[in-house]
ZAMARGU-4260 file (C-alpha; in steps of 0.2 Angstrom, whole numbers, plus 5000, padded with zeros to 4 digits):
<rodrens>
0) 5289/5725/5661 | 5299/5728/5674 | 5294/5712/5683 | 5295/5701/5669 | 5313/5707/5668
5) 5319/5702/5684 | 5332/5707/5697 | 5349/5714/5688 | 5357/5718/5702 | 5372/5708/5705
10) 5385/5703/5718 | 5403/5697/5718 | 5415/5696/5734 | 5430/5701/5732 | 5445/5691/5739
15) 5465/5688/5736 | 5461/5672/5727 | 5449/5678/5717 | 5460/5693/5712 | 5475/5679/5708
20) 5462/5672/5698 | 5459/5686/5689 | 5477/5690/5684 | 5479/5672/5677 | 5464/5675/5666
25) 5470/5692/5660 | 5488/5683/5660 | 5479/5670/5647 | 5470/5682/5638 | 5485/5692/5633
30) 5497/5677/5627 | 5481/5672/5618 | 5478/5687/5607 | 5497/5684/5603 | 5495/5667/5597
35) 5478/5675/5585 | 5490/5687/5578 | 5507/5679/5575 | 5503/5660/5576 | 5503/5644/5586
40) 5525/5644/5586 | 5527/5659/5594 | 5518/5653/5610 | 5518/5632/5608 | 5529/5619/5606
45) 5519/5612/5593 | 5527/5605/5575 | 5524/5591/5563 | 5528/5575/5574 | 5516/5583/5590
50) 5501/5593/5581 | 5493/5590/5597 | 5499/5595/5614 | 5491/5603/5630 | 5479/5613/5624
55) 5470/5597/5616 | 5476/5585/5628 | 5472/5593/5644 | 5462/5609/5638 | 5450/5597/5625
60) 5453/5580/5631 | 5452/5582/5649 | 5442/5595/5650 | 5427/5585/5640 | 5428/5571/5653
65) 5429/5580/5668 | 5413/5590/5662 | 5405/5575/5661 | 5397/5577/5677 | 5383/5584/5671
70) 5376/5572/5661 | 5377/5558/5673 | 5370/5570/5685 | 5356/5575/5675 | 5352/5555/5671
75) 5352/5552/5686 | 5339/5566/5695 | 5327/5571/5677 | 5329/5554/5668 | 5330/5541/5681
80) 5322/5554/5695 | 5333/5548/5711 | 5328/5565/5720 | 5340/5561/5733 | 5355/5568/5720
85) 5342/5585/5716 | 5355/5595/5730 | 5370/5593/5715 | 5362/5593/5700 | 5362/5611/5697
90) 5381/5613/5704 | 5386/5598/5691 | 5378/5605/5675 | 5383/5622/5680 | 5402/5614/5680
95) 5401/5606/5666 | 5391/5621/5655 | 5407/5631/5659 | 5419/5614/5658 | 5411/5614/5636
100) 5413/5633/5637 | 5431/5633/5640 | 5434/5616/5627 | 5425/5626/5615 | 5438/5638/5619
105) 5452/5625/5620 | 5447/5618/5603 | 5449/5637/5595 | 5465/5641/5601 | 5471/5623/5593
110) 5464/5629/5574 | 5481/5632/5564 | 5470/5643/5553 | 5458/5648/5568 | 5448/5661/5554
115) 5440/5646/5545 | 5431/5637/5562 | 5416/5640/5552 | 5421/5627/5542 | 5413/5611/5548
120) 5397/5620/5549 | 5397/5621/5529 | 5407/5609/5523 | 5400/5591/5531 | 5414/5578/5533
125) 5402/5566/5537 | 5414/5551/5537 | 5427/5559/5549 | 5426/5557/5569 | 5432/5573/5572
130) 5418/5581/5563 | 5405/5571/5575 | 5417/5577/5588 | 5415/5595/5583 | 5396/5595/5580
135) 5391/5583/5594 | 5399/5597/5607 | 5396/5611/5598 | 5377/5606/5599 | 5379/5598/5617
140) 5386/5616/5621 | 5371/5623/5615 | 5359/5613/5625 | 5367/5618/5641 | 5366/5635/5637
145) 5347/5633/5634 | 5346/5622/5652 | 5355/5636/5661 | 5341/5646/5654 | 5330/5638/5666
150) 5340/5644/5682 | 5345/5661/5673 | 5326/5668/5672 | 5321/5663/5689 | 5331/5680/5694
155) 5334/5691/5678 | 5321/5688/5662 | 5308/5679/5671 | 5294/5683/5658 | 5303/5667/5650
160) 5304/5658/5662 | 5289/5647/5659 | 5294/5643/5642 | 5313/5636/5648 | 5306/5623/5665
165) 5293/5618/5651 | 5308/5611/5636 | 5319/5607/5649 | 5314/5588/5652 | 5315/5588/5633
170) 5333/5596/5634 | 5340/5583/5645 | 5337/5570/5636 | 5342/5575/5623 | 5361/5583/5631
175) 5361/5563/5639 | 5363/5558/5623 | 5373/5568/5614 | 5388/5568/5629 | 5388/5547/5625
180) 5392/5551/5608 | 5408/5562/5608 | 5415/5555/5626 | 5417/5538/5614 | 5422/5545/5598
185) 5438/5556/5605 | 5444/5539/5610 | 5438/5532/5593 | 5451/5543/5585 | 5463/5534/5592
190) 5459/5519/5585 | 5468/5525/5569 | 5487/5523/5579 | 5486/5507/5581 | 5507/5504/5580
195) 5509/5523/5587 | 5501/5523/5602 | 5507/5512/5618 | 5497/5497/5618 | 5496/5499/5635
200) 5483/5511/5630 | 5478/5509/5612 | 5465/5496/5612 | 5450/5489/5599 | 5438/5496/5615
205) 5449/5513/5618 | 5431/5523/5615 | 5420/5510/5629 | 5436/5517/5639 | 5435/5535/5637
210) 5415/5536/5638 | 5416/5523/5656 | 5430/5536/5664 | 5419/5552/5657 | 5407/5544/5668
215) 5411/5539/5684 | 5424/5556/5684 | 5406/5565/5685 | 5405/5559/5704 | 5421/5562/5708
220) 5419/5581/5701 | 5403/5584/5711 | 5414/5581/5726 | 5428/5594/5721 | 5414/5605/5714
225) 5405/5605/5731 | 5419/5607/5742 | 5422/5621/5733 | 5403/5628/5735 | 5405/5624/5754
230) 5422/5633/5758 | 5419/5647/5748 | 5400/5650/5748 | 5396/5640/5763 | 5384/5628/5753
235) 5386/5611/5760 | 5377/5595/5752 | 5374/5582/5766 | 5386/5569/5767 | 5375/5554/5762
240) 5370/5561/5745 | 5387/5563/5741 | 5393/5546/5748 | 5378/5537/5737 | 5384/5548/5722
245) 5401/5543/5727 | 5396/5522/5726 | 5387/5524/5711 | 5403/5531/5704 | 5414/5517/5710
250) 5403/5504/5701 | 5406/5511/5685 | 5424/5513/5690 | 5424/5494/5695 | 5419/5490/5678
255) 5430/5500/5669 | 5447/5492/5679 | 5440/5477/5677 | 5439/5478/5656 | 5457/5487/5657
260) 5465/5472/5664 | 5455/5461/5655 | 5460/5471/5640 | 5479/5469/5643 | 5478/5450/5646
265) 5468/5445/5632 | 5479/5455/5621 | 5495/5447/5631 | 5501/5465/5633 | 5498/5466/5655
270) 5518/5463/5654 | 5522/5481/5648 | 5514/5488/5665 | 5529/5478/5676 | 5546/5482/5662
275) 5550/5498/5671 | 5548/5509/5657 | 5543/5527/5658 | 5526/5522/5648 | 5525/5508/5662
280) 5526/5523/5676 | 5512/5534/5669 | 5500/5518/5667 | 5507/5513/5686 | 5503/5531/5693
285) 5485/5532/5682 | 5480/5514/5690 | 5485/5517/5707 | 5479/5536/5711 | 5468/5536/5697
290) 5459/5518/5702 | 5464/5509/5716 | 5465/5522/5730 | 5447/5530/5724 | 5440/5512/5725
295) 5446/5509/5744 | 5441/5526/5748 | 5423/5521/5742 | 5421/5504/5747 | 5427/5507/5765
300) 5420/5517/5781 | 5433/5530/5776 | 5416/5537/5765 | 5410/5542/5778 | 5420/5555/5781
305) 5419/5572/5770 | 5438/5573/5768 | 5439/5555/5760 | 5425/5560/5749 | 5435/5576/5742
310) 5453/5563/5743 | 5442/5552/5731 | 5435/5565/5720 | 5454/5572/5718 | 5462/5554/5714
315) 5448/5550/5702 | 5448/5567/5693 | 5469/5568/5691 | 5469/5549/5686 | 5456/5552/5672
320) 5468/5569/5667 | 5481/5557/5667 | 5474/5545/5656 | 5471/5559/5644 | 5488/5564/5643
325) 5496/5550/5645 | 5484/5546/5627 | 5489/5561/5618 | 5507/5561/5623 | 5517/5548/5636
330) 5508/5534/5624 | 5515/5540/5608 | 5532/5547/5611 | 5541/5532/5611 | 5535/5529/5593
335) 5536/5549/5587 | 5553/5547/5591 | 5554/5564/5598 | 5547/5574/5615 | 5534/5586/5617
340) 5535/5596/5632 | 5523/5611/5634 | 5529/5631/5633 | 5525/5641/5650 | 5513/5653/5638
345) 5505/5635/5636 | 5502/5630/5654 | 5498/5649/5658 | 5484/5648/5645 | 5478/5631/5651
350) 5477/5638/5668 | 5470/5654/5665 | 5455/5644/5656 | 5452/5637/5672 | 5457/5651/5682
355) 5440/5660/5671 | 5430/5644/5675 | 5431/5645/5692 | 5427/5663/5694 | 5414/5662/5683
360) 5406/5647/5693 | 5407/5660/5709 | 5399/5672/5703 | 5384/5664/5695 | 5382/5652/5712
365) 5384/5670/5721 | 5368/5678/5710 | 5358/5662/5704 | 5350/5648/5712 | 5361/5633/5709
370) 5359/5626/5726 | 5339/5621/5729
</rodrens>
């Protein structure tokens, strides 16, 4: 019995980031338990015009699309079986189990009456997006946490361990699909603010945009994610997987600039980008860091370099964030008629999120084998 239930002895090194990381999540946790017992005012800036601020935009929004790593990781290696990408594989859908964990989270802490989240599993709203949103990632969530499965008894529970390697081919295919779904339907909901949101961004085609940018971020997040791996745990990937990775991405990224301008000149909207409004700013600063500089970085010998490789997983991961936000809010102010601007107990629960993320991703690559 003992056997079968593995190794439970575990390690965590202890630094002063990691402590500053702790006391953001504790930080998080504390406004949080506020927000459950007195409501979303006394901690948000959230009222009639904006019922969606950071938590959805950048906890929600961003955070599906930059877990989005792990599907196209996972199509890559167990679906299309390029065994050159099997060194990331693990590290991606490890990122993006926690990325869903902490949405999950994200999508709570939005609920006005956070008591009835049951809800959508009872009561089927089968004609609304949002509750295709809700089920495809709550079940997405799920499938991850059965995939993790596989890793987690190779060290603790390994009497099961034979059952989870033998589902998991069937698991990801089935967690390739699902991602597809939701990545395109959060931008489907804005279909619906067609006159609201900027045209700049509101477009017939806004969900082809979200599910493109969820995956060529996936690349770009493998980069940050193992840079990470490297300078904290000393787990380097060679540099050709990740530059290969890398150009993969940038394909996908071509095509989805491409169909942005296209978008703007078929729809005689390109001119917004060059009138020097604020809108025209945020779309400016998401083409060029989010785009352009990614797509020289890639298609040059600067790919060569590990450095370039992180500078391109960073502008490609803060332009897709930017996207987001500049969706949920920069788009729409000017037609609200009012601003949004999130409270500090906001951002410090955003950031706490992350701040749990990261530790938690330490501390299972410290005790699991996510690196093979």
């Amino acid at each position: 019995m003992e056997m079968l239930a593995g190794d439970f002895s575990f390690k965590f090194k202890i630094t002063l980031m990691r402590v500053i990381l702790f006391l953001l999540t504790l930080c998080a946790i504390c406004i949080i338990a506020v927000r459950f017992i007195f409501g979303l005012h006394a901690v948000t800036n959230l009222n009639d015009d904006w019922p969606w601020g950071l938590w959805i935009g950048f906890d929600v929004m961003c955070g599906v699309a930059l877990a989005g790593g792990g599907y196209g990781t996972a199509l890559l290696v167990h679906v299309l079986h390029i065994d050159r990408f099997r060194p990331v594989v693990r590290g991606a859908m490890l990122t993006s189990l926690l990325g869903y964990l902490l949405v999950m989270a994200g999508l709570f802490l939005d609920i006005g009456r956070w008591w009835n989240f049951w809800r959508p599993f009872i009561f089927w709203g089968h004609e609304s997006i949002l509750f295709e949103v809700f089920w495809c990632i709550s079940i997405y969530t799920a499938i991850q946490v059965f995939e993790f499965c596989e890793v987690l008894t190779e060290r603790i529970f390994i009497g099961f361990h034979k059952f989870f390697a033998g589902i998991l081919p069937a698991l990801v295919i089935i967690g390739v699909a699902i991602p597809m779904m939701h990545q395109a339907s959060l931008g489907g909901l804005y279909l619906l603010m067609d006159g609201r949101l900027n045209s700049l961004w509101w477009s017939p085609i806004i969900f082809v945009f979200f599910l493109l940018s969820s995956f060529y971020v996936g690349p770009a997040m493998v980069m940050l994610e193992t840079a990470i791996s490297a300078k904290a745990l000393g787990h380097e990937v060679k540099i050709d997987v990740l530059r290969s990775l890398a150009r993969i991405g940038g394909v996908v990224m071509l095509i989805y600039l491409t169909l942005r301008i296209a978008d703007l000149i078929y729809f005689n909207t390109i001119g917004l980008a060059f009138n020097g409004s604020y809108e025209s700013i945020a779309f400016g600063a998401e083409i060029v860091i989010g785009l352009v500089i990614p797509l020289v970085i890639i298609f040059s010998p600067l790919s060569s370099y590990r450095s370039w490789l992180i500078a391109y997983g960073a502008c490609a991961s803060f332009g897709v964030l930017l996207n987001r936000l500049n969706v949920v809010v920069i788009g729409m102010m000017r037609e609200t008629g009012s601003f949004y601007y999130p409270t500090i107990y906001e951002i410090l629960v955003s950031a706490g999120l992350v701040a749990a993320g990261i530790l938690a991703y330490l501390f299972i690559c410290e005790n699991f084998k996510i690196t093979k």
